[in-house]
C-alpha positions in Angstrom: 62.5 40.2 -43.1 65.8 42.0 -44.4 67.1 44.6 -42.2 70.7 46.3 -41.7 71.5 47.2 -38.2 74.2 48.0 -36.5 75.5 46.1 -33.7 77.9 46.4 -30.8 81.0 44.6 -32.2 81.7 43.8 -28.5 78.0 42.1 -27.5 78.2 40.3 -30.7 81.5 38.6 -30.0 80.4 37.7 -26.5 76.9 36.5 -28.0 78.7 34.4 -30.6 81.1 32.7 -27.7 78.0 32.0 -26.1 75.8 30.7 -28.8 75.5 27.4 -30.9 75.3 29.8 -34.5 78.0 29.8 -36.6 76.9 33.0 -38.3 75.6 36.7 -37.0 72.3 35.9 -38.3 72.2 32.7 -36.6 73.2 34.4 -33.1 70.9 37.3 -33.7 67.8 34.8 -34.2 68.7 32.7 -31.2 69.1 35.7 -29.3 65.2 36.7 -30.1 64.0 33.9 -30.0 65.6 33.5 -25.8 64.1 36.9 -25.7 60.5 35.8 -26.6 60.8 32.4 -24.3 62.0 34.3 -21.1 58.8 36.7 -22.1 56.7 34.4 -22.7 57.2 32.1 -19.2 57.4 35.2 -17.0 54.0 36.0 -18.7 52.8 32.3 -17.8 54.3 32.7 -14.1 52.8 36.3 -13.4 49.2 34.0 -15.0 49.7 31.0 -12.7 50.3 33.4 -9.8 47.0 34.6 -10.2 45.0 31.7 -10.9 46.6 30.3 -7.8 45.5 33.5 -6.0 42.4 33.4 -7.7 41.7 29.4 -6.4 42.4 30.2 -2.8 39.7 33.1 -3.1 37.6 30.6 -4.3 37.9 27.6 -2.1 38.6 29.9 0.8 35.8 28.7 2.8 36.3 24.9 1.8 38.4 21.9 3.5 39.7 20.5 1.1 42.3 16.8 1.3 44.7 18.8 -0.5 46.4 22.5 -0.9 45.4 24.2 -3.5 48.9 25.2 -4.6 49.7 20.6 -4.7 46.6 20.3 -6.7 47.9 23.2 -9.4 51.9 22.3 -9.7 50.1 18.4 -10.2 48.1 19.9 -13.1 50.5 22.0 -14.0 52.8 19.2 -14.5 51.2 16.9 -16.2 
């Protein structure tokens, strides 16, 4: 997509010391891109969080050989 914008010559000079593009473009799109990735795994977080709340609802009344929460990090990590 082609767009003008105008950016804080500042931020993009810090951006740029801080990033592996060579160009504006390049440091804009790896800029987005860090911004959809932190989104996207607080997202998955906030989701395991739940399901994890959601399995000790569920297996309240069980006894189980294991904790929930050492069964899903094992899954989790596999």
């Amino acid at each position: 997509m082609r767009t003008n914008i105008v950016l804080d010559d500042e931020l993009m000079r810090e951006a740029a010391r801080h990033s592996s593009g060579k160009t504006k473009r390049a440091v804009v799109e790896e800029a987005l891109a860090t911004f959809i990735r932190v989104h996207e795994e607080r997202k998955r977080r906030e989701s395991y969080r739940d399901r994890l709340q959601d399995l000790d609802r569920k297996l309240a009344n069980l006894r189980l050989r294991e904790r929930p929460i050492d069964i899903l990090r094992r899954d989790r990590n596999r």
